[in-house]
N, C-alpha and C positions, 0 to 999 in steps of 0.2 A: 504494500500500500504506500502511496504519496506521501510520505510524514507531512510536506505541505500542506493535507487536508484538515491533520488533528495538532498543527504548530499552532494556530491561533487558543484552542481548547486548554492546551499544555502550558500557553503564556497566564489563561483566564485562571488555572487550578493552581499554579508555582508564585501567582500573584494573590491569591486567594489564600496560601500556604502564611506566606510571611507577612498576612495582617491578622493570622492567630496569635493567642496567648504562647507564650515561650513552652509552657506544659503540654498543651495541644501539640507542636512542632515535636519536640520530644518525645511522645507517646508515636507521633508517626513514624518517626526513626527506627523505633523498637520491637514496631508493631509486626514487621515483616516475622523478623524472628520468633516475636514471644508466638505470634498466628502457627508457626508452624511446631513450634514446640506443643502446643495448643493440639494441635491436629495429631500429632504423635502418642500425647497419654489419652487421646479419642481411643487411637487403633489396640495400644496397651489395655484399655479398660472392657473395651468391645471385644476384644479376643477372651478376656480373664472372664467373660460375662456369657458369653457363647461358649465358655469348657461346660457346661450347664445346659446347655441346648441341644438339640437335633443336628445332625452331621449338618444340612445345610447351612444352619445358621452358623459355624464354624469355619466349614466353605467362606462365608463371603467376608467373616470376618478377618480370615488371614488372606485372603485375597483386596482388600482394602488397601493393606502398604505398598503388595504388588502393584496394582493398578495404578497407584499413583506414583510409582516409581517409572512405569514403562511412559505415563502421561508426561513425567520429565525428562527421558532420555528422547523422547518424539519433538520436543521444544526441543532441546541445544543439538538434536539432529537440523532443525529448522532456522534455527539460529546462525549454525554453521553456515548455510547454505543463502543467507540474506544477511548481509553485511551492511547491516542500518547503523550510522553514529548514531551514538546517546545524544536527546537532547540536549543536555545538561549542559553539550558540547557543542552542538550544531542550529541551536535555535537561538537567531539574534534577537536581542533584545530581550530576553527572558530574563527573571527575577533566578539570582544565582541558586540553586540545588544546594536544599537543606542538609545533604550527607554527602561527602567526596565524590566527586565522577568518577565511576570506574573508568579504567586505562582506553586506550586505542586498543580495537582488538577485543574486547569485552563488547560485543555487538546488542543491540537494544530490541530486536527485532526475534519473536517473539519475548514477551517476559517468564524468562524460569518459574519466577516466584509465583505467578499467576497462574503457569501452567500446575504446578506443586497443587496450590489452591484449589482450583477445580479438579482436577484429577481428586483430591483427597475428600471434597463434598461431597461430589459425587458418586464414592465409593463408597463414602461410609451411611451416604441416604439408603443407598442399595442395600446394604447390610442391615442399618437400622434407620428405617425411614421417620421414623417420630423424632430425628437426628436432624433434619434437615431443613429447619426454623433455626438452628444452631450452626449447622456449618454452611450454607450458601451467604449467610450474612457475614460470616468469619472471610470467605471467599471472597464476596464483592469489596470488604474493608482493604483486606491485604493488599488486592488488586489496586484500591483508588489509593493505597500509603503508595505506592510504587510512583506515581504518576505525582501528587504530592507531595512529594522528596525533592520529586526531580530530573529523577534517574531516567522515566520513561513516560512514551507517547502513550496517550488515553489507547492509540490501536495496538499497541504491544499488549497491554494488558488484556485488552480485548480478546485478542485473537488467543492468549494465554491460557484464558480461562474457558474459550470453547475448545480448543485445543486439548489441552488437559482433562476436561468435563468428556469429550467425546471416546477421546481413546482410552479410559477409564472404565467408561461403560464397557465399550468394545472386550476391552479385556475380561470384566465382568461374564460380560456375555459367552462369550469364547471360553472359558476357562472354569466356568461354575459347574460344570457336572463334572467334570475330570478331577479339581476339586473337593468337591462334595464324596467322590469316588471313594480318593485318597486320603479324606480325616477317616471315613469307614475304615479304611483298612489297618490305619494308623491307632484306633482306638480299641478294634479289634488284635493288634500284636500281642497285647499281653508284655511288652517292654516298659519296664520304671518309669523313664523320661519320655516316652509316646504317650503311656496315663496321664502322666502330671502335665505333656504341654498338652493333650486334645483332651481331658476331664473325660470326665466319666459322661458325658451326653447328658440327654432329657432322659429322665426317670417315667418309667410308667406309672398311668394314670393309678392304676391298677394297686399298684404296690405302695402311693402315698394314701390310699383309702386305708388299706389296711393297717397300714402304721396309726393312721387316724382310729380308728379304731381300737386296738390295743391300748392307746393312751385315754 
């Protein structure tokens, strides 16, 4: 895409950045990272939560960091491949970028962090969709801190987060029975560390009556 098209939008949002309070500009800085740290004890709690569940809901939830890993390496495959300066660098007249410019060579075209983002909302709505009042607004944040830093065009992010969100799915899709296959078989080895990482599954209905019972 034209960065010409979204340089006036990226001038409105990095002008918009440095008439916030000094706390606001600082929470933006942080916000990439603490978002993805954020999305990480998601996949940690949703996996530890799913040992408890039926093999699919196990499935999707270790397919979660997958999915948004394959959403990232699809972004710096694309990246590679479209050599956009950074803003931060290439837009005159812009209000200077609240966090260092990355180098020459650090290309802005699609945004990593964006792709990360989407790929990881939209894995983990898949997984656990009562999730996803939670993580698409964590997604669209990270995505407009990136743009409000500095660092990137309103279309980087853009395209980041359909990016990521798309081939995310994709993986999902492609990869949930084969999955689902293999917590089965994993839970069935009978090995220490196969019990403890894939739990013991969803309990039948059957067998917490009767415990109800006896008590």
């Amino acid at each position: 895409m034209d960065s010409s098209v979204t340089a006036p939008l990226y001038r409105d949002i990095t002008d918009f950045a440095h008439d916030m309070p000094s706390w606001v500009q600082h929470l933006a800085e942080i916000w990439t990272e603490l978002g993805l740290l954020v999305f990480g004890a998601l996949f940690i709690t949703g996996w530890w939560r799913a040992r408890n569940q039926d093999d699919g809901a196990l499935a999707l939830a270790v397919l979660a960091p997958v999915a948004t890993a394959f959403g990232y390496v699809a972004s710096e495959v694309l990246k590679s491949v479209v050599d956009e300066e950074r803003p931060c660098r290439s837009v005159a007249g812009a209000a200077a970028s609240l966090v260092t410019c990355p180098p020459t060579g650090d290309w802005s075209f699609p945004s990593n962090h964006s792709a990360i983002a989407g790929a990881a909302a939209v894995a983990l709505a898949i997984a656990r969709p009562r999730l996803a009042w939670l993580t698409v607004p964590l997604a669209l944040l990270m995505a407009f801190s990136r743009v409000f830093v500095g660092v990137h065009y309103p279309h980087d992010v853009a395209v980041g987060l359909l990016l990521g969100a798309a081939v995310s799915a994709l993986v999902v899709a492609v990869l949930r029975r084969p999955a689902q296959s293999l917590a089965r078989t994993v839970r069935g080895s009978g090995a220490p560390v196969a019990a403890w990482a894939s739990g013991p599954g969803e309990r039948p209905a059957g067998r917490s009556r009767r415990r109800a019972k006896r008590h």
